[in-house]
N, C-alpha and C positions, 0 to 999 in steps of 0.2 A: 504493500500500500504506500510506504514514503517511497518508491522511487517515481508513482504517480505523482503524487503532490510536489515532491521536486519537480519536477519537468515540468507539471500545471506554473506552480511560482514562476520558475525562469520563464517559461511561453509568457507571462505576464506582464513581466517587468519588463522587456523592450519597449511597450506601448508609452509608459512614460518617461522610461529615463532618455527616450527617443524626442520627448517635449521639452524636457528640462536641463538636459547634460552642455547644451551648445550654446544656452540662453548667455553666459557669462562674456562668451566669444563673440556676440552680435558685432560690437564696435569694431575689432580687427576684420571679421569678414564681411563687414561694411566696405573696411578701408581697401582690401585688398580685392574685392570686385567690382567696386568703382560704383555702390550700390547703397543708397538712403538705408536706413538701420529700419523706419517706417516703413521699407518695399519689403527689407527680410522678415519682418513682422507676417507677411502673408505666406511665410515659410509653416505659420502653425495650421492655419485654414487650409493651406495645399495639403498639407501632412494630414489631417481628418480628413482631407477629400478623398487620400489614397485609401484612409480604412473605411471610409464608409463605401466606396465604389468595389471595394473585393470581398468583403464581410458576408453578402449576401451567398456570393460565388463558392467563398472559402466551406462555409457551412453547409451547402449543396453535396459539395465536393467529400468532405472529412465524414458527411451521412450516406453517402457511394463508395468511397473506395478506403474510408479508415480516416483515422487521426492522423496516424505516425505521418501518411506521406505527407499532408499537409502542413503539418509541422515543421518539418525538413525541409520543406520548398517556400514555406511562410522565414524559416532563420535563414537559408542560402540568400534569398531575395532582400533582406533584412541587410547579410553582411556584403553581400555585391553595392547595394545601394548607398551602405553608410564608404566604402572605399572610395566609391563615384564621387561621392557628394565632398568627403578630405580630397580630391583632388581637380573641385570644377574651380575655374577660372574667372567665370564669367555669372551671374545670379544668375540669368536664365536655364545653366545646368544645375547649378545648385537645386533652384524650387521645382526641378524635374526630378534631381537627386530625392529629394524630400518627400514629393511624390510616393516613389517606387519604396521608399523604405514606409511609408504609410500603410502602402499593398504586403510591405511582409509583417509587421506588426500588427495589420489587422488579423490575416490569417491566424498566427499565433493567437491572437486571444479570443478568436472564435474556437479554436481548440481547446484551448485550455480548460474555459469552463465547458465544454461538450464532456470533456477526459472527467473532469468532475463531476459531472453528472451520471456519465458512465459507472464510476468504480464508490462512488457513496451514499448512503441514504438520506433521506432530507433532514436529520438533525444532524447528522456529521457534515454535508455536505452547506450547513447554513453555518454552523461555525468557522469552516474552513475558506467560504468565503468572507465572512469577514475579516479573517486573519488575512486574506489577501485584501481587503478595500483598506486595513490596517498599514499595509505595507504601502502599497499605493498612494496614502496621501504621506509616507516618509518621504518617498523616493523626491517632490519637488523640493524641500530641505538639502536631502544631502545631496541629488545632484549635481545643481550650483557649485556647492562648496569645493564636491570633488570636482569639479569644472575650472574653477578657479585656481584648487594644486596644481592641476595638470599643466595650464597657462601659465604659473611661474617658471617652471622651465623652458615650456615645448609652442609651438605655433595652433593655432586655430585646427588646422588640420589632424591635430594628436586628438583631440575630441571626438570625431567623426572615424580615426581610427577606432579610440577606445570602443564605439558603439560594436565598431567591424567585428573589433576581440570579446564581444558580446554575445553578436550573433553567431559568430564561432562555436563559444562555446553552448549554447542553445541550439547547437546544431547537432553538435559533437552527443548533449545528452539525448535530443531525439532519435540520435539513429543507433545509439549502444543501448541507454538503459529505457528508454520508451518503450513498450511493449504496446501495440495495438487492441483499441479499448472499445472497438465499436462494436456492440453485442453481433456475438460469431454462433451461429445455430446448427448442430450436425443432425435434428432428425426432419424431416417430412412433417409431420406434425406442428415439430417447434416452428416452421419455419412456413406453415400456413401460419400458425397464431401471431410471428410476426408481423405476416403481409396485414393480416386482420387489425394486428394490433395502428400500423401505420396509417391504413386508413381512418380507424378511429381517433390519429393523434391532429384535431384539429387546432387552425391556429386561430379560427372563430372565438373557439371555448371559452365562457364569459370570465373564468376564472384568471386563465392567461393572459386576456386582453385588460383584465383590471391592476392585474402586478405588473403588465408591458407600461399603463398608463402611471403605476404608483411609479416605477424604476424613474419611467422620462422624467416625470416631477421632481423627481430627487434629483438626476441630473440639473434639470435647468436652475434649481435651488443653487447647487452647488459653483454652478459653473458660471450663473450671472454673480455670486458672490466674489470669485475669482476676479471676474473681468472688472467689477464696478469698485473692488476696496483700492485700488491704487488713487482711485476719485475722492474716495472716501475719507479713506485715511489720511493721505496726504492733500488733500483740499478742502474739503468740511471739517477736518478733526484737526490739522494740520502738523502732522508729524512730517518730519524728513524723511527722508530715503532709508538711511538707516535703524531709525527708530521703523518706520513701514517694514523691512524685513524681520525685525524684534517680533513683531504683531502676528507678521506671515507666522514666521515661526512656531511663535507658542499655538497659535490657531492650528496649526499643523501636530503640534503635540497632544492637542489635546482629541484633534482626530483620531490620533493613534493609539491616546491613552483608552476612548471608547471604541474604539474597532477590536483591540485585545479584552478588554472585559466583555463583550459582547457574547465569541463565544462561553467565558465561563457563568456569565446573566442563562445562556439557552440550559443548561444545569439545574435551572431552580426554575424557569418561567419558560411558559409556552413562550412560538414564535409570535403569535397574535400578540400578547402583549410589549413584544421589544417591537413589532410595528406600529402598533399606539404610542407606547413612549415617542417613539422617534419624533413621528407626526405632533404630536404633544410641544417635545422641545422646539419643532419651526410653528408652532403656531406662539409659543411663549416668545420665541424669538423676533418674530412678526407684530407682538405687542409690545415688548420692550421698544422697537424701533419708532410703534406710532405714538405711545405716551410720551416718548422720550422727546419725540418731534413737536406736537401738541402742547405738551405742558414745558418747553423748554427747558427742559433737563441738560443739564452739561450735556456736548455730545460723545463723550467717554462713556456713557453708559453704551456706546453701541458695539463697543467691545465684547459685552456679556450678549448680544445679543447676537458678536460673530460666534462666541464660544457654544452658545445652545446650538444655531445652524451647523458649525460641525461636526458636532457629538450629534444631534439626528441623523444627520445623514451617516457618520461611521455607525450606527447603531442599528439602521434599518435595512441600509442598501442590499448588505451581503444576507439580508433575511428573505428580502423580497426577490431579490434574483434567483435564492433557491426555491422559492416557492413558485416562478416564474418557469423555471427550468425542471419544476417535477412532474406534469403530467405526461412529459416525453423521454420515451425512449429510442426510437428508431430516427426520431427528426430533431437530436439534439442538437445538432452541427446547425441545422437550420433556425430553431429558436434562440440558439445564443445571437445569432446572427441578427436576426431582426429585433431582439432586445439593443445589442451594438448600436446598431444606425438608426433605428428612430428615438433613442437615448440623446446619440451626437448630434442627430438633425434641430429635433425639439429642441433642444438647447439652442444652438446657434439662428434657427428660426428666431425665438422669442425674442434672443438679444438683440438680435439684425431688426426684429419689426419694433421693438419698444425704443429702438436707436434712431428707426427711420418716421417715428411720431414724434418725436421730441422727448421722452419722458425723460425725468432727471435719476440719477443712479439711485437715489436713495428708494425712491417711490418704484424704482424697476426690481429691486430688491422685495421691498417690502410687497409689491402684490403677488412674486413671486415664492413667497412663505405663504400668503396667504391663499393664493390658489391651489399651492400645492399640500397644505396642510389641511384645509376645510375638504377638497376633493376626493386625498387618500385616505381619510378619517371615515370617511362616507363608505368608500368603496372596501376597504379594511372590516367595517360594519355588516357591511348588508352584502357582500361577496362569499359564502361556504368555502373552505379549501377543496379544491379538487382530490379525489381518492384515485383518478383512472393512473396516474405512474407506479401509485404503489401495487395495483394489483397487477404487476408486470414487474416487477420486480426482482424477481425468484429466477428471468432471464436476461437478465442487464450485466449481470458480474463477469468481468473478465475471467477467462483460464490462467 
């Protein structure tokens, strides 16, 4: 079972340390491709472009012919593109480079959790995801930082290597210790109840389409918070740069600090209830923000109310994605898949259209706790857990 979860973790970690290991490097790969630091900023949107336009493909594919291959051709693609991209010349290879390395980090983490879904049941397999949404919101901390070692020695280009000897080694564990995970059927029998079982696995089912809608809300919670606290903090609160990173940080800690207690909460409390807390802490957080606004309270209190938004989100996401991902066995590859992209799209829609009315960061914020906390509260309520993954169960375990 850990050389799974190994190789789930690794297939993982490309997706962000692909966002955040090069960020330190903009200004020099500015200068040296003759290129606005503002043009390479559309270095992060190209990068989601490349996951969201193979996510769909990857997960078809890894539900047809296995994990392992796609794995292996998600990290080759990953380390060819991050080489490309340490030696383009000119930005327009570069945000090609970024591209391609998008298309193999998406692949990867449509595996990953498929693999997960594959080899654990839905209380091991909700803890273990949140120990990866744990890990996940470390990785933009440290990073940077390790971004920054690197640059006291070596040129821009050693970063895009580092990635290279990443997906190397991600390559290296999918093709020695990966074992293929996608239920394997030797009798006639089993392998009618398959095809039966596939048919049955729809992606209609009210259950899936309410955790596809809880997951987007969570993302876009998370990810207009990302985009709008450099606004925030440093212009309505008025911190520097380096107090702004202080902020990032411990917000970051304390993601971490709730995505690790999460699994050992599933211990003592159903998953229903760590999805009400969650939703709980951004509706809390959503009202901290409007009293605080209203009654002119210092705007320091919106500190606590970065800290509730991301203890919900580490508290729930990896509950709802396995609740999201258990009524399917035969079409995991495909529902991690379309969890991915309309997760990424949602997001970047809401920001794009609440950017293209004018609204101000704080109030993009705050309706975005509040849609997403009043809606998954609803639908958390009045939605049943689906029982059809578990009773398939018994042929999901790898040999």
């Amino acid at each position: 079972m850990s050389k799974y979860l190994l190789c789930s973790f690794a297939l993982v970690l490309l997706y962000p340390t692909a966002i955040d290991l090069y960020l330190v490097g903009l200004p020099q790969i500015a200068a040296d491709l003759q290129a606005t630091e503002s043009q390479l900023h559309y270095a992060f949107s190209i990068y989601l472009t490349g996951m969201a336009t193979t996510m769909l493909i990857a997960g078809k594919v890894a539900d047809t012919l296995g994990r392992k291959p796609v794995a292996i051709a998600g990290a080759i693609i990953f380390t060819v593109s991050s080489i490309f991209g340490s030696m383009a010349e000119h930005s327009t290879w570069f945000l090609i480079a970024r591209f391609i390395q998008g298309i193999g980090a998406g692949s990867c983490y449509v595996v990953a959790f498929a693999i997960i879904r594959d080899v654990l049941d839905d209380t091991r397999r909700a803890k273990v995801l949140s120990m990866i949404n744990g890990i996940t919101c470390v990785i933009p901390v440290i990073a940077p930082v390790i971004g920054y070692l690197i640059m006291l020695k070596y040129p821009w280009p050693s970063l895009f290597l580092t990635m290279a000897i990443m997906g190397g080694v991600v390559c290296l564990l999918s093709t020695l210790v990966l074992q293929e995970t996608r239920p394997q059927h030797q009798t006639k029998n089993n392998q009618k109840s398959t095809e039966n079982n596939y048919d049955k696995e729809s992606f209609l089912e009210r259950f899936f389409i309410s955790r596809l809608v809880i997951t987007s809300l969570g993302m876009i919670i998370i990810l207009t918070y990302v985009n709008v606290s450099p606004l925030l903090v440093m212009g309505d609160m008025g911190f520097d740069r380096s107090e702004y990173s202080i902020i990032m940080a411990l917000t970051a800690l304390v993601s971490m600090i709730s995505s690790f207690t999460a699994p050992i909460a599933l211990s003592f409390f159903k998953e229903r209830t760590l999805l009400l807390t969650s939703q709980s802490f951004f509706a809390l957080s959503a009202i901290v923000i409007v009293v605080s606004y209203f009654a002119n309270f210092d705007t320091q209190w919106y500190l606590l109310s970065f800290a509730l938004l991301c203890s919900g989100f580490a508290i729930g996401f990896g509950v709802s994605m396995s609740q999201a991902l258990s009524p399917f066995v035969t079409r995991a590859g495909v529902a991690s898949s379309i969890l991915g992209i309309t997760q990424v799209s949602c997001a970047a829609f809401y920001i794009w259209f609440m950017g293209v009315i004018g609204v101000s960061a704080l109030n993009m914020l705050a309706i975005a706790l509040i849609m997403g906390s009043l809606t998954s509260l609803a639908l958390i309520l009045l939605t049943p857990k689906s029982s059809h993954g578990q009773r398939y169960e018994t042929i999901t375990s790898p040999s």
